[in-house]
C-alpha positions as CSV (number, residue, x, y, z in Angstrom):
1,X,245.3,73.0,-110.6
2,X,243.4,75.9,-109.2
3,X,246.8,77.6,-107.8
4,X,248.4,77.2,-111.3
5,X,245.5,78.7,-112.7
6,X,244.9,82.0,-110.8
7,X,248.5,82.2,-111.2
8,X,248.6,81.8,-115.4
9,X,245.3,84.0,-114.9
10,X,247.3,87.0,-113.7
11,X,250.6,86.2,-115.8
12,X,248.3,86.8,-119.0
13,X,246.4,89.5,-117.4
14,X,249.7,91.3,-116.6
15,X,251.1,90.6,-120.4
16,X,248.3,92.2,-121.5
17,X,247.9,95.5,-119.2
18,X,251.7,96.2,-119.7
19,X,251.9,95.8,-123.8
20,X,248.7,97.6,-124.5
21,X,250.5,99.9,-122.0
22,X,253.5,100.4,-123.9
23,X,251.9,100.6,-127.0
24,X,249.4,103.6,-125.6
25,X,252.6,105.5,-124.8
26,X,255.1,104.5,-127.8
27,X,252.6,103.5,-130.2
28,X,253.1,106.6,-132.3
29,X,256.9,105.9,-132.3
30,X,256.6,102.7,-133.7
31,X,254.8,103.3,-136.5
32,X,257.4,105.7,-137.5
33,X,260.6,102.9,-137.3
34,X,257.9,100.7,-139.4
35,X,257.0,98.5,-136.6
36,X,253.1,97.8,-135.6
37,X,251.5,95.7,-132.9
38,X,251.0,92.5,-134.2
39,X,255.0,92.0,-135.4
40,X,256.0,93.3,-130.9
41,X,253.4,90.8,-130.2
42,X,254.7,87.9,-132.8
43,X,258.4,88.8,-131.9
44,X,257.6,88.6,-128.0
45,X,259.7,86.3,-126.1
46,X,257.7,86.1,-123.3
47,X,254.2,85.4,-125.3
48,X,255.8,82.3,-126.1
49,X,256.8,81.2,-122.5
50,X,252.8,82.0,-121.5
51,X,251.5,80.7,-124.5
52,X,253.6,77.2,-123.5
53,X,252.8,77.2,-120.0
54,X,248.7,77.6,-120.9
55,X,249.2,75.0,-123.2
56,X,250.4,72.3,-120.6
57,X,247.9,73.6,-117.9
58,X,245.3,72.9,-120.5
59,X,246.8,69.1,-120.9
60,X,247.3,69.0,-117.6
61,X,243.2,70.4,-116.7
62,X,242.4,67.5,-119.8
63,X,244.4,64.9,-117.9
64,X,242.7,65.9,-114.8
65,X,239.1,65.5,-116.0
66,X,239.9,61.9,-117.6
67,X,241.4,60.5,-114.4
68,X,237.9,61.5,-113.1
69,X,235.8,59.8,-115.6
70,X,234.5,57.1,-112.7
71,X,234.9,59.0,-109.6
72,X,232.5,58.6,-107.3
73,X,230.3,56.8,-109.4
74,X,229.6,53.7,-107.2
75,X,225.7,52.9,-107.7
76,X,224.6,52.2,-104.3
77,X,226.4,55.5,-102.9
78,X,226.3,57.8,-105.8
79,X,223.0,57.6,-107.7
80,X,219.6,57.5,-107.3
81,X,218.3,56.1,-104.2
82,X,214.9,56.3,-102.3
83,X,214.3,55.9,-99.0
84,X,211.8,57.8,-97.7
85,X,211.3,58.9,-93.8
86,X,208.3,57.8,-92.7
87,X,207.7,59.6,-89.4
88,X,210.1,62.8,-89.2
89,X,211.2,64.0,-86.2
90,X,213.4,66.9,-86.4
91,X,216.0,68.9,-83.9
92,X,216.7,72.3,-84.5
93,X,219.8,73.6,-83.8
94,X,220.5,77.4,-83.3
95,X,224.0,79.0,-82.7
96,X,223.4,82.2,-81.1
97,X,225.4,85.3,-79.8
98,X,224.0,88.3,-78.8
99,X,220.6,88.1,-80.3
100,X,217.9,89.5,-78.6
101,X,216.4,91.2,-80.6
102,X,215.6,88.3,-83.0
103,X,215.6,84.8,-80.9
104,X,212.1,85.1,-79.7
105,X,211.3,85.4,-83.2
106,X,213.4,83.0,-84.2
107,X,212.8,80.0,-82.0
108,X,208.8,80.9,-81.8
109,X,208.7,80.2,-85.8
110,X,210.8,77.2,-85.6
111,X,209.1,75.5,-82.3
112,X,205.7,76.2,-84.5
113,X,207.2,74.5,-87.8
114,X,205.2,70.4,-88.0
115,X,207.5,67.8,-87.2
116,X,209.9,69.9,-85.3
117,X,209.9,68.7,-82.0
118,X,213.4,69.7,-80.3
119,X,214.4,72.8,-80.8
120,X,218.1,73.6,-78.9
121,X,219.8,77.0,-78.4
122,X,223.9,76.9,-78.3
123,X,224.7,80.5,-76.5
124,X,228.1,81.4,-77.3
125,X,228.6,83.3,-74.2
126,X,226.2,86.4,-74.6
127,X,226.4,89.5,-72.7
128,X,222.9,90.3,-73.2
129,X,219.2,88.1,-72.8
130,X,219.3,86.0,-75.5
131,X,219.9,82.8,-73.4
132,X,216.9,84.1,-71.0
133,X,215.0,85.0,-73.9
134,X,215.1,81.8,-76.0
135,X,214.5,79.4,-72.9
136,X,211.5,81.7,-72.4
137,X,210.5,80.8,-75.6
138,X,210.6,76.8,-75.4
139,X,214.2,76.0,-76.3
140,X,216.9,73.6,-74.6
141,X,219.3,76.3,-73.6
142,X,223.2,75.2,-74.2
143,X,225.4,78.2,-71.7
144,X,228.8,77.8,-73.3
145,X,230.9,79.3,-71.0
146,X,233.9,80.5,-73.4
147,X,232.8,82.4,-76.9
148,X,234.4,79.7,-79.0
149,X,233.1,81.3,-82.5
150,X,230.4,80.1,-84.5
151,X,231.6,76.9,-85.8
152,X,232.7,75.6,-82.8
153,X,228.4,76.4,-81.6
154,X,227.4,74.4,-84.4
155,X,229.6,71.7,-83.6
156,X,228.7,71.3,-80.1
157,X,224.8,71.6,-81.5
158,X,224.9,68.8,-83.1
159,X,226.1,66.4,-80.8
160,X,223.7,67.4,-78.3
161,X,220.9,66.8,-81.3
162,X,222.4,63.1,-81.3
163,X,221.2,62.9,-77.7
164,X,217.5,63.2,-78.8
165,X,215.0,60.8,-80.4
166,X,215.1,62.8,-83.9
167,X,215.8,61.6,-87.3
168,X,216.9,64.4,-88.9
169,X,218.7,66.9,-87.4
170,X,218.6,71.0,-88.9
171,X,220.9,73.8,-88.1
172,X,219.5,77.6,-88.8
173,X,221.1,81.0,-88.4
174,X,219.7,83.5,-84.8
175,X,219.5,86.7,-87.0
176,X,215.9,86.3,-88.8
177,X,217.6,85.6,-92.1
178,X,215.8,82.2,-92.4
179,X,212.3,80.6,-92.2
180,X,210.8,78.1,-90.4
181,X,208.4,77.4,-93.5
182,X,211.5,76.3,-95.5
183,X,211.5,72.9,-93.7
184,X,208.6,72.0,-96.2
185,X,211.2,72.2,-99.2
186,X,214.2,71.0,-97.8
187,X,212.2,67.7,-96.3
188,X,211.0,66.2,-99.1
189,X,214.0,65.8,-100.6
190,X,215.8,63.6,-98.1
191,X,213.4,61.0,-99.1
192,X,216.3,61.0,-102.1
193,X,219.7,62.3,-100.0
194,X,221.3,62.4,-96.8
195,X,221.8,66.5,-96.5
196,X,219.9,69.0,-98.2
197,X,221.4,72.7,-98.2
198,X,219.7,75.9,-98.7
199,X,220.9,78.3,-101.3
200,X,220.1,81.9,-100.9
201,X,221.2,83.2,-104.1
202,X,217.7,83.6,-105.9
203,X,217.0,86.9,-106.0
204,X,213.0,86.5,-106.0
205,X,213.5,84.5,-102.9
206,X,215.5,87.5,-101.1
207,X,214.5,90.5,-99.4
208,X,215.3,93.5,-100.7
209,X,218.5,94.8,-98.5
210,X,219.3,91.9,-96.7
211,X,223.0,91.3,-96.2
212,X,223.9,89.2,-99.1
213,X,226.3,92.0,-101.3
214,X,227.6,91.8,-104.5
215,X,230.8,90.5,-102.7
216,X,229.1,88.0,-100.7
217,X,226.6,86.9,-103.7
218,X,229.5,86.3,-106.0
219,X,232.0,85.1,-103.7
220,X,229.5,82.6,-102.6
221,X,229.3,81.2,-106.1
222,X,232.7,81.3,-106.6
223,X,233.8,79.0,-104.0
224,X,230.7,76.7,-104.5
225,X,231.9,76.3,-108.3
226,X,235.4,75.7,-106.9
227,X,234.2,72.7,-104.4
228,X,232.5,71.6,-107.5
229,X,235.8,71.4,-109.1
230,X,237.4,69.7,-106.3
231,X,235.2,67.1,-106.6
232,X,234.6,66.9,-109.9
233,X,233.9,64.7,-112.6
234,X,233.0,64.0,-115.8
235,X,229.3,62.5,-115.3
236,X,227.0,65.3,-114.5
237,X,229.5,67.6,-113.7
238,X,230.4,66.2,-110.3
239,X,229.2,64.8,-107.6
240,X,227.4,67.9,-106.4
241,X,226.1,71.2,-108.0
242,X,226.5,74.2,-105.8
243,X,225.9,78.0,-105.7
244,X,225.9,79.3,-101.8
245,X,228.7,77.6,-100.2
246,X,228.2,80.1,-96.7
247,X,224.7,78.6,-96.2
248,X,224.3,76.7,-93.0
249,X,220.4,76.4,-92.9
250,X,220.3,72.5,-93.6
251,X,218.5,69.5,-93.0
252,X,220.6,66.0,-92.5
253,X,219.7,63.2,-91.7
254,X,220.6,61.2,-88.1
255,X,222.8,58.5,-89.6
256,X,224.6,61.6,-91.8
257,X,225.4,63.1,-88.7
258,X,226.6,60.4,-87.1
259,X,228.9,59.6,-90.0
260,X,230.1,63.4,-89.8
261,X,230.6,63.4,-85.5
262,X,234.0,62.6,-85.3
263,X,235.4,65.5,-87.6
264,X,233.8,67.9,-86.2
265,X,236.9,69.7,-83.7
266,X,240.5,69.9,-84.3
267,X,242.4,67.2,-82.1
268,X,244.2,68.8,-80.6
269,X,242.5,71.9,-80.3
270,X,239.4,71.2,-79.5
271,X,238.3,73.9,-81.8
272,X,236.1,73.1,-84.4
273,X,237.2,72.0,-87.8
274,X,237.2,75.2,-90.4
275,X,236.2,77.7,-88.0
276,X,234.1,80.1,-89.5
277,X,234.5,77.8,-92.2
278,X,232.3,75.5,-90.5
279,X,229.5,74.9,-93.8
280,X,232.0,74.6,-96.6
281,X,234.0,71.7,-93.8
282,X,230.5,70.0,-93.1
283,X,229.9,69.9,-97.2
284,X,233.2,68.9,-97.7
285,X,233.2,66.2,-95.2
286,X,230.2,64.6,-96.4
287,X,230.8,64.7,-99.9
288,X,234.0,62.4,-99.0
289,X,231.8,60.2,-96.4
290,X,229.8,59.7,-99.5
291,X,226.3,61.3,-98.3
292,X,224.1,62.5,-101.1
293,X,223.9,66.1,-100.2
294,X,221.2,68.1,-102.7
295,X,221.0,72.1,-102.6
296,X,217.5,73.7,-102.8
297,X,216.5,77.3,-103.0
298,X,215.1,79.2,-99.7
299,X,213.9,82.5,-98.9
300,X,216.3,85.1,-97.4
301,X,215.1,88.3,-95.2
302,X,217.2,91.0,-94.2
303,X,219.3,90.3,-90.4
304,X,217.4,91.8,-87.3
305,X,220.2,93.6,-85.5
306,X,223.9,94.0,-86.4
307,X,226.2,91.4,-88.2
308,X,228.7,90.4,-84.9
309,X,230.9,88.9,-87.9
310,X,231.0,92.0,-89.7
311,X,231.6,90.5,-93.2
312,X,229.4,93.0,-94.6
313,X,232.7,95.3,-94.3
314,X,234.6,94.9,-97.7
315,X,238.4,94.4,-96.0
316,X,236.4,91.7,-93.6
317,X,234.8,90.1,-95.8
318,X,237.7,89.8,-98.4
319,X,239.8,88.2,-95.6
320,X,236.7,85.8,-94.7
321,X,236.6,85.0,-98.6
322,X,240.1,84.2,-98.9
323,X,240.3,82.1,-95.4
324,X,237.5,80.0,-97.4
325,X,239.7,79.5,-100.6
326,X,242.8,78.7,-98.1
327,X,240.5,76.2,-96.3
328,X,239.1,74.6,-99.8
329,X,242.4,74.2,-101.7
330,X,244.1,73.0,-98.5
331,X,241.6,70.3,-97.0
């Protein structure tokens, strides 16, 4: 349905740019053989092939949305439940590579946070001292030998979190973007779901100049609307409501995880599942294990030290955006 769509979007687009094209250049001709624009547009041939196929995409999109009247809409999986966490006991993860200029701040204001008790650092090969650093600092140090890529760091941090005594597991970004004092939202609201995602896409909640662009901002939302879709239905719009879909500071719970352990790598691989697509995979993956996941605004600050993914860049960042789309229509 999406294809199709993009696809009708830019066959209508195009029917548009190349008549009011051709009427710019030979509207003055026209007029004098007694034609005008709404008689080319009435006599068009290939109007009436568009007009047809938006028709039956419209059916088809109507269709679509009906079959989905009842999906997911099991009571004991997909509505309200409470079940509240009585003593919290929470392991932070923290991918990291090349960040020494921001992991002692980094793991000092998470170690500090109340109920955080493990904190672990998964060093994706660094060439400088943020392994040193962060050990220094109080975390569980995890040397990967091999620079794997992100995903692959959060993948392996969260089956080392399974190895601790905590019931609710949280993974964070190394580059300052996030705080500590954000656990205080995101942990009430387990009580009531399995996953709860920060969004940073309220601007009050953002420092000025951080590294959320236009392009990232609304590319973001784009592909959180588009999961949305993929999942949707008619009762409150889906199963989950979404606005920052590159968001990986979260809070799940143990038994989530455990549900979620055995997608995390390729088989045969090894690599992890998504790549640097590694937070829309871990939303994806739960929505279909049937965890209540719950998005909740967080504060955003502007990254200490240089983006090593470099999607800032417009041609990067386009590519990361449509490697996202590939990996949400396809999965």
């Amino acid at each position: 349905m999406v294809i199709t769509f993009i696809a009708l979007f830019l066959i209508n687009l195009a029917w548009v740019v190349i008549n009011a094209y051709n009427w710019i250049i030979g509207g003055i001709q026209s007029l004098l053989q007694g034609r005008n624009l709404i008689e080319s547009i009435h006599h068009s041939i290939y109007l009436k092939w568009i007009l047809l196929a938006d028709v039956i995409w419209i059916i088809s999109a109507i269709i679509f949305a009906l079959k989905r009247k009842h999906y997911k809409t099991n009571p004991q999986l997909h509505y309200l439940q409470y079940d509240p966490i009585v003593n919290p006991s929470i392991c932070i993860i923290i991918p990291a590579y090349n960040e020494e200029l921001s992991i002692e701040k980094v793991v000092t204001d998470f170690i500090n946070q109340k109920f955080v008790d493990y904190v672990i650092v998964i060093d994706n090969k660094s060439t400088d001292r943020t392994a040193d650093i962060a050990e220094r600092c109080g975390a569980k140090v995890i040397r990967k030998q091999q620079n794997r890529g992100l995903g692959h760091s959060y993948a392996i941090g969260l089956i080392q979190a399974l190895k601790t005594n905590a019931n609710i597991i949280a993974t964070t970004d190394a580059d300052g973007t996030s705080n500590g004092y954000d656990i205080a939202k995101l942990l009430p609201h387990l009580d009531n779901a399995d996953m709860t995602i920060g969004t940073r896409q309220v601007q009050v909640l953002t420092e000025k100049g951080n590294q959320n662009s236009i392009m990232h901002v609304w590319g973001n939302y784009l592909l959180a609307k588009l999961i949305q879709i993929k999942y949707f239905s008619l009762h409150h719009m889906g199963i989950v409501s979404l606005t920052d879909v590159g968001c990986l500071y979260r809070l799940i719970r143990r038994e989530a995880v455990e549900k979620l352990v055995n997608d995390l790598f390729e088989p045969k691989t090894d690599d992890a599942v998504g790549g640097d697509a590694f937070a829309i995979h871990l939303t994806m993956s739960g929505i279909e294990k049937d965890l209540r996941i719950v998005e909740i605004p967080i504060t955003f600050n502007k990254r200490i030290g240089k983006s090593k993914t470099r999607s800032n860049e417009i041609v990067i960042g386009i590519k990361y955006g449509l490697n996202f789309l590939w990996f949400i229509l396809t999965h």
